[in-house]
C-alpha positions as a Python dict, from the first residue, in 0.01 Angstrom:
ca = {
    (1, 'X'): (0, 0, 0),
    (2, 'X'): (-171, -254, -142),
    (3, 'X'): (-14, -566, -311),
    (4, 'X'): (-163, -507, -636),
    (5, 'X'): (9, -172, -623),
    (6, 'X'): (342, -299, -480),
    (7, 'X'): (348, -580, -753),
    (8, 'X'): (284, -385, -1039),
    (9, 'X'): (563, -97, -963),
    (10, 'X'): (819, -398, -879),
    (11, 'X'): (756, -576, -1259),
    (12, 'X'): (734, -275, -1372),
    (13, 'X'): (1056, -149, -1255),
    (14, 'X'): (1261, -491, -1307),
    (15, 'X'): (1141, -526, -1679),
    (16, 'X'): (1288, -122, -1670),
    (17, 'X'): (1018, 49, -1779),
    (18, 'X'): (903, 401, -1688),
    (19, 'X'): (612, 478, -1591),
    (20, 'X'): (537, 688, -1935),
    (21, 'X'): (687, 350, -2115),
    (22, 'X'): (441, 101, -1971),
    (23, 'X'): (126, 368, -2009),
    (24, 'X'): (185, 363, -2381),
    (25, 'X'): (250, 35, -2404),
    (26, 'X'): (-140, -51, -2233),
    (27, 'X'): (-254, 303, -2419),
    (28, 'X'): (-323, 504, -2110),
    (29, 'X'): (-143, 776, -1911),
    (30, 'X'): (109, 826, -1695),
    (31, 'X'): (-57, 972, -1412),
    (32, 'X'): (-284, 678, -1449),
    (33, 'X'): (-38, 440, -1369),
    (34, 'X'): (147, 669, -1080),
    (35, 'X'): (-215, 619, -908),
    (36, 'X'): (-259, 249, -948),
    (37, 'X'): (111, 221, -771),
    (38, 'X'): (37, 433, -514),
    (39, 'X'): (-330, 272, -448),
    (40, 'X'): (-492, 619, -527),
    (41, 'X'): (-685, 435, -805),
    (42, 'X'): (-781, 24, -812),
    (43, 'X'): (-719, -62, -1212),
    (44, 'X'): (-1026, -268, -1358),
    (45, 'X'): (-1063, -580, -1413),
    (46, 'X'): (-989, -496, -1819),
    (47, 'X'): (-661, -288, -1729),
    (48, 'X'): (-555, -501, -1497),
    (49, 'X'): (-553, -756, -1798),
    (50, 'X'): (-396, -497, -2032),
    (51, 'X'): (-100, -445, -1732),
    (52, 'X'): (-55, -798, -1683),
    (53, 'X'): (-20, -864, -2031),
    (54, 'X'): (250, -574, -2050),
    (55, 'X'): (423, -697, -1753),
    (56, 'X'): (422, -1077, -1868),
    (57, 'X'): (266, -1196, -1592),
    (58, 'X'): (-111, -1296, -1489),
    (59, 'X'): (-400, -1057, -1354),
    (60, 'X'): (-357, -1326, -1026),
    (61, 'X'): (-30, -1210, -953),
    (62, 'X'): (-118, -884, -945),
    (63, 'X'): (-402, -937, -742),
    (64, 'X'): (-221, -1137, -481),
    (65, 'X'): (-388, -1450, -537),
    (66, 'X'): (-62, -1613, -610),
    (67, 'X'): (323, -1544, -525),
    (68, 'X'): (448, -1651, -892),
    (69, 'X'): (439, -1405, -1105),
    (70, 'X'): (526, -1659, -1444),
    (71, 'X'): (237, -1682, -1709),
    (72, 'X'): (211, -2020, -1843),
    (73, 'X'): (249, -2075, -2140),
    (74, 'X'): (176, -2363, -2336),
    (75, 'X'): (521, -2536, -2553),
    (76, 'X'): (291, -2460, -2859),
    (77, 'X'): (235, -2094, -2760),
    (78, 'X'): (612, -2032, -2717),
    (79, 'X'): (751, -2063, -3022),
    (80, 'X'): (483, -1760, -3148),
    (81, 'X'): (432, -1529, -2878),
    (82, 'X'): (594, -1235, -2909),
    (83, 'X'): (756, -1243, -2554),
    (84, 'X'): (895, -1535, -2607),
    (85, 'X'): (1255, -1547, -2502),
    (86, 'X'): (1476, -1925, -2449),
    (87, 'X'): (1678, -1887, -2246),
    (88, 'X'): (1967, -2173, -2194),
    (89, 'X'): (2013, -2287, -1845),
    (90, 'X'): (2413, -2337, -1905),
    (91, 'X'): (2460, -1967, -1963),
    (92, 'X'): (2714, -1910, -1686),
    (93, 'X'): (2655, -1539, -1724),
    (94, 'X'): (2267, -1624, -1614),
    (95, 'X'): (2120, -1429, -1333),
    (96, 'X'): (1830, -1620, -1142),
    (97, 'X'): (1629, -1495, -915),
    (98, 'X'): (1316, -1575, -687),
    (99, 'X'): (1080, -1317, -566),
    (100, 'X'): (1311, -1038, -655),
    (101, 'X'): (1599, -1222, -454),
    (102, 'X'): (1901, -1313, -624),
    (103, 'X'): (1965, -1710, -596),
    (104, 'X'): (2255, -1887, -419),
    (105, 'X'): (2482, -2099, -639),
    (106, 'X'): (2393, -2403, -404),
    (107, 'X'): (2015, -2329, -477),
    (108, 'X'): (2137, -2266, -874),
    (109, 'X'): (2297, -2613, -916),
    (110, 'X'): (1958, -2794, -720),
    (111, 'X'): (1745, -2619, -956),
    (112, 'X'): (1941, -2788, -1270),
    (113, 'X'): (1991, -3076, -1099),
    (114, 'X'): (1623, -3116, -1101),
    (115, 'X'): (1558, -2988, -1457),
    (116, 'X'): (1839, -3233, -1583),
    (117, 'X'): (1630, -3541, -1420),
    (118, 'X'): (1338, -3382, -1583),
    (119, 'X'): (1479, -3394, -1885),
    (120, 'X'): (1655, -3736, -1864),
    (121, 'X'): (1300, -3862, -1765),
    (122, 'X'): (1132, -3786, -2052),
    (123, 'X'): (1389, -3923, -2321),
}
């Protein structure tokens, strides 16, 4: 299997989408996607975009060329895109997770502990 393949059933499946769901979503058809995740087909360069953009992620990710699959986004672009979702790091009830792993709460509390100096920083 390749990793393009692998990558796009595993967003795919965490943002709980179908198969069916995510071809209408990039307007093409099921059995279209079933053979990009199984490496029958290779998706272009164009729906790879389209996927990506579905997925909220970047064509790189999905190509292997890099292990994080978050677009960035500028602060500008946030407040308008239409994925856009804050999120507040407090939210006890707040799953986090790292390549489909499921953080400690040791690795939890670094991870604000380094956002809060961030943020102190730049005040």
């Amino acid at each position: 299997m390749s990793k393009t393949a692998d990558r796009i059933k595993l967003l795919r499946k965490q943002k709980q989408l179908t198969q069916s769901e995510l071809a209408n979503i990039i307007s093409a058809s099921r059995m279209a996607i079933a053979n990009y995740e199984t490496n029958r087909n290779t998706p272009s360069l164009g729906m790879l975009s389209l996927i990506a953009e579905a997925l909220n992620t970047t064509t790189d990710y999905l190509q292997g060329k890099t292990d994080s699959p978050v677009r960035n986004l500028s602060q500008e672009a946030l407040p308008t895109h239409p994925n856009a979702t804050r999120v507040d790091l407090a939210d006890k009830q707040l799953i986090l997770s790292y390549e489909g792993q499921d953080l400690s709460d040791d690795y939890k509390q670094a991870i604000f502990a380094v956002l809060k100096t961030m943020h102190d920083g730049n005040k």
